[in-house]
N, C-alpha and C positions, 0 to 999 in steps of 0.2 A: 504493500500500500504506500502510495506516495506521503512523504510527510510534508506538512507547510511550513513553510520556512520560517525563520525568526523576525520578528519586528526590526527592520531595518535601523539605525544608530545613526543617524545622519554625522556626527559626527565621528565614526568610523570608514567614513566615505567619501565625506568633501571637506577638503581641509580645509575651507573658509569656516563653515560651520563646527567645523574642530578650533579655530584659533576664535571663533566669537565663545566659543563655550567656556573660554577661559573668564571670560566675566563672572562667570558664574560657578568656580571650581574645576574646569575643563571637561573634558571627555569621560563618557559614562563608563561606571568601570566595569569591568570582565563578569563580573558574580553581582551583578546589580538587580535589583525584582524591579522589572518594567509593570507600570498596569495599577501596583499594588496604591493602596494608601486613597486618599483624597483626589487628590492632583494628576487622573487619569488626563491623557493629552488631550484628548476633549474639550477636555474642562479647564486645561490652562490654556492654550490656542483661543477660547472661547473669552476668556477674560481677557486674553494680552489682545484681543480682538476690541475690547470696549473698553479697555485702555487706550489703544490707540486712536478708536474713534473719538475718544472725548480728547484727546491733544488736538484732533482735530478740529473740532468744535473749538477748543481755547484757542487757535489760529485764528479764527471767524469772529473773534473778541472786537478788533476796531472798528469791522464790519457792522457786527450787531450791533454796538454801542452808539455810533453813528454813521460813519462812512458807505452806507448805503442810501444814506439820506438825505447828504448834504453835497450835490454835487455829483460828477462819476469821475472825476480823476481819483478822487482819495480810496475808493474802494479798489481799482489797480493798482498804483502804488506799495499797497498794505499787503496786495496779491490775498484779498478774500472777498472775490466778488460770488454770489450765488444766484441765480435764476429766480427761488425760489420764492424771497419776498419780493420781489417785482409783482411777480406774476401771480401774487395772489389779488394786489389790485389792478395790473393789465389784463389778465384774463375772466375779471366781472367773481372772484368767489370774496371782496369786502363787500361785493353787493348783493351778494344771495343770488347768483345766476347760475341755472344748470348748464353743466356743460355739454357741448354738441346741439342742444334744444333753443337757448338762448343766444340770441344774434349780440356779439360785440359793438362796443363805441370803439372808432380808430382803425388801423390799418388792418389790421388782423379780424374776421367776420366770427372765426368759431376758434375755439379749441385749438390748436396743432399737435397735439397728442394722440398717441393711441388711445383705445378705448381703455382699457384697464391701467393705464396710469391717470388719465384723467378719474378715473375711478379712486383710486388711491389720495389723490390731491382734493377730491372732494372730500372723503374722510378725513384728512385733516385740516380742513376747511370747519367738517362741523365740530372737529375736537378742538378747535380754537376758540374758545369759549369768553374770550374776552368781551366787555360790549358793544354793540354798535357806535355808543357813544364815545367809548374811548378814542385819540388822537389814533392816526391809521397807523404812527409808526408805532406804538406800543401792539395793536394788532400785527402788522406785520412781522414785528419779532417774534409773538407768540408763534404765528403759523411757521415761520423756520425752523422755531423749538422745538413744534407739533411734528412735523417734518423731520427734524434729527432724530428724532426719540423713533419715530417708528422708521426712518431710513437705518438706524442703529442695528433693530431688530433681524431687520436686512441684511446687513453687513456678516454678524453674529452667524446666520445659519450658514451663509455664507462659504466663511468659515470652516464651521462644524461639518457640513456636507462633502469640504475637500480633507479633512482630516479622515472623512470614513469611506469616501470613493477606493482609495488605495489602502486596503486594510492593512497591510505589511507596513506600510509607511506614513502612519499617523501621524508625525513630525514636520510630512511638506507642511503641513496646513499655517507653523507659523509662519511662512513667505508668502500668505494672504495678508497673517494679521499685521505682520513689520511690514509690509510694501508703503513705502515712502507715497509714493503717487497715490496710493488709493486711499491714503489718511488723506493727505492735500484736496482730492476729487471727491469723495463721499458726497459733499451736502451743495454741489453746484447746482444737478439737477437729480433727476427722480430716476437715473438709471440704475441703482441699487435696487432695485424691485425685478427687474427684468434679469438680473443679473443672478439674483437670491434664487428668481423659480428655474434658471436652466442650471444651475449649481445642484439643486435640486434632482432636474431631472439628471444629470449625469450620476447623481447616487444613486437612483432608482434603475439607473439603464444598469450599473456595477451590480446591483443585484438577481439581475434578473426579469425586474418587474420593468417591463416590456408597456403595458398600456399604461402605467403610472407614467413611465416616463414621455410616453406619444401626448397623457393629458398635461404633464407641465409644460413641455415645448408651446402647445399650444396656447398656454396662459400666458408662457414668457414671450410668444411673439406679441399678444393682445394688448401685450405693455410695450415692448421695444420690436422693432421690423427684424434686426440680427437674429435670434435665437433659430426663426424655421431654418438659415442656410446649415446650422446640424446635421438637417437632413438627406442633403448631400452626401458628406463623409457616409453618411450611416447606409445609406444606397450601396455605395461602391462596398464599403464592407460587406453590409449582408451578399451582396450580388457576388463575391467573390468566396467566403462562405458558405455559400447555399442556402442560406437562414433569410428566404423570403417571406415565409409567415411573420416573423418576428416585424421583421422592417414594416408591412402591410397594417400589423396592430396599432405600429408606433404612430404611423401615418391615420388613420383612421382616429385615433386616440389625440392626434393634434389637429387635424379639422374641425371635429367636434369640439371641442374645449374649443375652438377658438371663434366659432361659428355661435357657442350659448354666448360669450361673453359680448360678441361683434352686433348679430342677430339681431337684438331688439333696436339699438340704437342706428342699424342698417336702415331698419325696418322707419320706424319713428322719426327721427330725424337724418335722413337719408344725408341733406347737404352738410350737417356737421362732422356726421360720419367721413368725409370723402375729404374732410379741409386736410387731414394729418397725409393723405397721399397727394393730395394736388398740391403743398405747399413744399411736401419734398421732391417734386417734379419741379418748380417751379423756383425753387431756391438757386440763387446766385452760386457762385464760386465763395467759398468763405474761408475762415481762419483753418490752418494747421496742413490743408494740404498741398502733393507738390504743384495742384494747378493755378494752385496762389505764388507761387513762386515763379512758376511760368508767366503767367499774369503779370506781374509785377516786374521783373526781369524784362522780359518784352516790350512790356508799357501799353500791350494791346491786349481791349479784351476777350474770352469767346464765349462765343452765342451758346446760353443756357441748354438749348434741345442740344448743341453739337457735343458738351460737358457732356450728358444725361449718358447720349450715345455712346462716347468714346469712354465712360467708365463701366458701363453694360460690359462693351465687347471688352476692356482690358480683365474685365471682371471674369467674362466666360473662355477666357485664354487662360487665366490662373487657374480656374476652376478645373479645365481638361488638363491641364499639367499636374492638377494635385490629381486627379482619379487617374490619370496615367499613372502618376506615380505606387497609386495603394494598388492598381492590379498587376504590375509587374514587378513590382519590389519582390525580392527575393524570397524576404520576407514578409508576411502582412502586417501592416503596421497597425498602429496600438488607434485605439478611436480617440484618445484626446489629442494626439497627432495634428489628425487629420482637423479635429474641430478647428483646434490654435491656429491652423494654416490659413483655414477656409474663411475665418473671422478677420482674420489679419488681412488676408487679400483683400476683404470686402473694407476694413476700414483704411488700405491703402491705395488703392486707387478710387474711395469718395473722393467727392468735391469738398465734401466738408471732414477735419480731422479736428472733434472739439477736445477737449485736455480731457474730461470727464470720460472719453471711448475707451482708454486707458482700463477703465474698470469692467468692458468687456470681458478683456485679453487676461486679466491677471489671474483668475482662476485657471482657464484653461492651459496658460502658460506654466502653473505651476505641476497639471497635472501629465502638461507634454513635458516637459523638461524641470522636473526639480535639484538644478544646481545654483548655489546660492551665488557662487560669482556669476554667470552668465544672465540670472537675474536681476543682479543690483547693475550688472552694468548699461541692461534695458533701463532698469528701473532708475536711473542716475539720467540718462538722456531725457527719461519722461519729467522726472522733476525740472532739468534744465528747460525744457517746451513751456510746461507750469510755470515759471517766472517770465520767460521770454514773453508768452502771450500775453499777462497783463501788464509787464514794462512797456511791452509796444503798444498798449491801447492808452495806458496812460503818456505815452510820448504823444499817441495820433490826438487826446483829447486834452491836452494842456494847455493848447493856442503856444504862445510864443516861449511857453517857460520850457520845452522841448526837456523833459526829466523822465527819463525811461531810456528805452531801446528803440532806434532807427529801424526803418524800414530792413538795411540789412544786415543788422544783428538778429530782427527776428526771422529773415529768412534763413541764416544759420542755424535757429533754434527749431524754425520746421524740419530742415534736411538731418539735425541730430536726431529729432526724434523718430522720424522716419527712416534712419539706419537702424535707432539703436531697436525696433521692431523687426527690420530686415534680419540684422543681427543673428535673433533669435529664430527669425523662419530657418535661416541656414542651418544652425546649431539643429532644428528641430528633422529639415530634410534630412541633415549626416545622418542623423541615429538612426531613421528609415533607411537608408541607404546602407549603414554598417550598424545594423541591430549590436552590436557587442559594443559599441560605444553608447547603447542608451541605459542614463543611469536607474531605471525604472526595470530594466531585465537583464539588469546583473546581478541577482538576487535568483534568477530562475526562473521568475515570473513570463507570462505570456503576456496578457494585456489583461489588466487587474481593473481596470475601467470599462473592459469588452464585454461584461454579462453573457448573453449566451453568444459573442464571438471570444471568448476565451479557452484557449486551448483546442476550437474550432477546427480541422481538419479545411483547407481550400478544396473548392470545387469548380472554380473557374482562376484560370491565371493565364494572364495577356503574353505572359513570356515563358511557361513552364519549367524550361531549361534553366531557369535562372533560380528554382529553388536550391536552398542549401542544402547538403549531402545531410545534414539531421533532418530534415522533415521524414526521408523514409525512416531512416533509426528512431523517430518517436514513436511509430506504430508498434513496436516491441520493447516500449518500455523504457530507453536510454535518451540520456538528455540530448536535445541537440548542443551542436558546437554554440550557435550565437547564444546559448542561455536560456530557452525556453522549456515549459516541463509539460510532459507526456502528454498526450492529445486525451479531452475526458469525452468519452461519447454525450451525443444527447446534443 
């Protein structure tokens, strides 16, 4: 009977994580009882998780305090702008207006959200319990408060969902809760919700549960547009697998979920419904990406529809280069792989790369590659992007007092953080490409995030010849060469 291996020691592995352990007494020793006592990783990942978040929040101090109110240079400057009290009185909820039903004052007619974040925003809308009477800025602050406390919640499962995806390796999960960028991004806008339910669904896929995870995908798109491209990688897998029932449930499991949530307000208020995709059709070239730099660089601009189109097709070029790559990889690669990939391309050739996408990437980054140097060194360009983008807004909106970042110092800070993501694709292709270099199955694992593609037997491959001499050796029991353990039926 095969045995399972031992909880992975991060700091027996990557020696960044060896030389921070020293903080704290170093490296765990040889005869140590992992699990035992209070303090299961769970449960400390989950704290240093809402520790982090609240340094976050005390960042947002000058913001809250006034700099949201008084002007908009001082809220860049201080680098803690947020969306979030704007828009509770640009989008009509200090006036009691429902969202998508109720037509706006001002440029914007409805809503621009999906339907299950405007959902969410309405809930703390009515948890902001302050009076009508009161000044709108003590309102306002509550509803951000409202807002951190349950985006918090968010964060937390977060969290706890990447600590249990990889059971062997309950440890990634603090390079959630220390990620630099995702303390700074948390409370801009409402994408921790979208990010919680596919965090979610990737623990549900790790176990097995197949239509749990097709009904979170479909929550998590209800709130953010990203979450369905999942179902790409998950295609090419199952499809090379054999395991099309499974992919069918997932699919079906995320229509529906997204169809009860979409459905009424389709139904009901048809043109509010449509403002969150007509306005992403319609939206300009904006901050963080490279066609802003293009843009700017050039001095000319291009036509909206010609954007639209040429980030489709660069979109669906990356897309057949990643499923090229999962049907003829020697190996099959692991499904958070492919997720990280497929995310990453979709927020690398947007029109728009706002500092907050960031918290897309970070789970899935953690669960395709958990090395803490190739991490922070993403995660060190993202914070670089994070200052850049509000030093240049506070340059563009100072008038002549020009105190911030030029035009092209923040084109620098686009293109850094635009590598330091490339970066990672690379890192993430090599390990496909040489499975013995990925830190996630050298431990013996298969793909510990694949549910029923782990330890899966291929049943279609674009290149055959290209498997490794252990795939047939795992039919009798021996490990293969790159690290993976015996194929389990079923």
């Amino acid at each position: 009977m095969h045995q399972e291996p031992p909880v992975v020691r991060p700091t027996d592995q990557d020696e960044v994580a060896a030389a921070g352990s020293e903080l704290f007494g170093g490296r765990v020793g040889r005869w140590a009882r992992l699990g035992d006592g209070p303090l299961t990783p769970v449960r400390v990942v989950a704290l240093v998780m809402i520790g982090m978040f609240a340094l976050g929040m005390v960042q947002k101090i000058p913001c809250y305090e006034w700099a949201w109110f008084r002007g908009a240079t001082s809220q860049y400057t201080h680098a803690c702008y947020s969306d979030i009290p704007h828009l509770f009185l640009g989008r009509g909820f200090a006036d009691g207006l429902v969202p998508y039903f109720d037509r706006l004052s001002g440029d914007m007619q409805y809503l621009e959200y999906p339907v299950l974040t405007g959902v969410f925003m309405q809930v703390a809308a009515w948890l902001t319990l302050t009076p009508d009477s009161d000044p709108i800025q003590q309102r306002e602050q509550m509803y951000w408060m409202v807002n951190a406390g349950m985006l918090m919640i968010c964060a937390v499962v977060i969290a706890v969902c990447t600590v249990r995806t990889h059971r062997r390796r309950p440890w990634d999960g603090l390079l959630v809760a220390l990620a630099p960028a995702f303390v700074l991004t948390a409370t801009i806008n409402w994408d921790l919700l979208a990010v919680a339910l596919t965090a979610a669904a990737m623990l549900m896929w790790s176990r097995g549960r197949v239509l749990a995870f097709g009904i979170l995908i479909g929550l998590a798109t209800a709130a953010k547009l990203y979450p369905v491209l999942l179902l790409g990688p998950l295609l090419v897998l199952c499809w090379r697998a054999g395991r099309w029932r499974a992919f069918g449930t997932a699919l079906l499991g995320a229509g529906g979920a997204w169809l009860v949530v979409n459905l009424p307000v389709m139904i009901f208020a048809p043109e509010g419904w449509r403002k969150f995709y007509t306005f992403s059709q319609e939206r300009p070239i904006d901050f963080g990406s490279f066609w802003l730099i293009i843009t700017q660089r050039t001095g000319k601009p291009i036509d909206v529809e010609t954007v639209n189109t040429a980030s489709v097709v660069l979109m669906v070029v990356f897309c057949a280069g990643i499923a090229g790559l999962a049907l003829s990889a020697a190996r099959r690669p692991r499904f958070a792989q492919l997720a990280f990939l497929v995310v990453a391309a979709f927020i690398l050739t947007n029109k728009v790369y706002s500092p907050q996408y960031v918290l897309w990437l970070i789970p899935l980054a953690v669960l395709a590659r958990p090395r803490w140097r190739d991490f922070l060194v993403w995660q060190a360009c993202e914070v670089m992007y994070f200052l850049g983008i509000w030093f240049y807004l506070a340059y563009t909106s100072g008038g002549d007092k020009h105190q911030g970042l030029p035009q092209e110092g923040y084109q620098v800070a686009i293109a850094l953080h635009l590598l330091g993501t490339l970066y990672l694709c690379a890192l993430v292709v090599r390990d496909i490409l040489l499975p013995e270099k990925d830190p996630v199955r050298a431990d013996g694992s298969d793909d510990p995030s694949g549910g029923v593609l782990d330890g899966a037997p291929d049943a279609f491959v674009l290149a055959p010849d290209a498997r490794p001499s252990g795939h047939a050796a795992r039919t009798d029991g021996h490990r293969a060469e790159w690290g993976a353990t015996p194929t389990r039926n079923g």
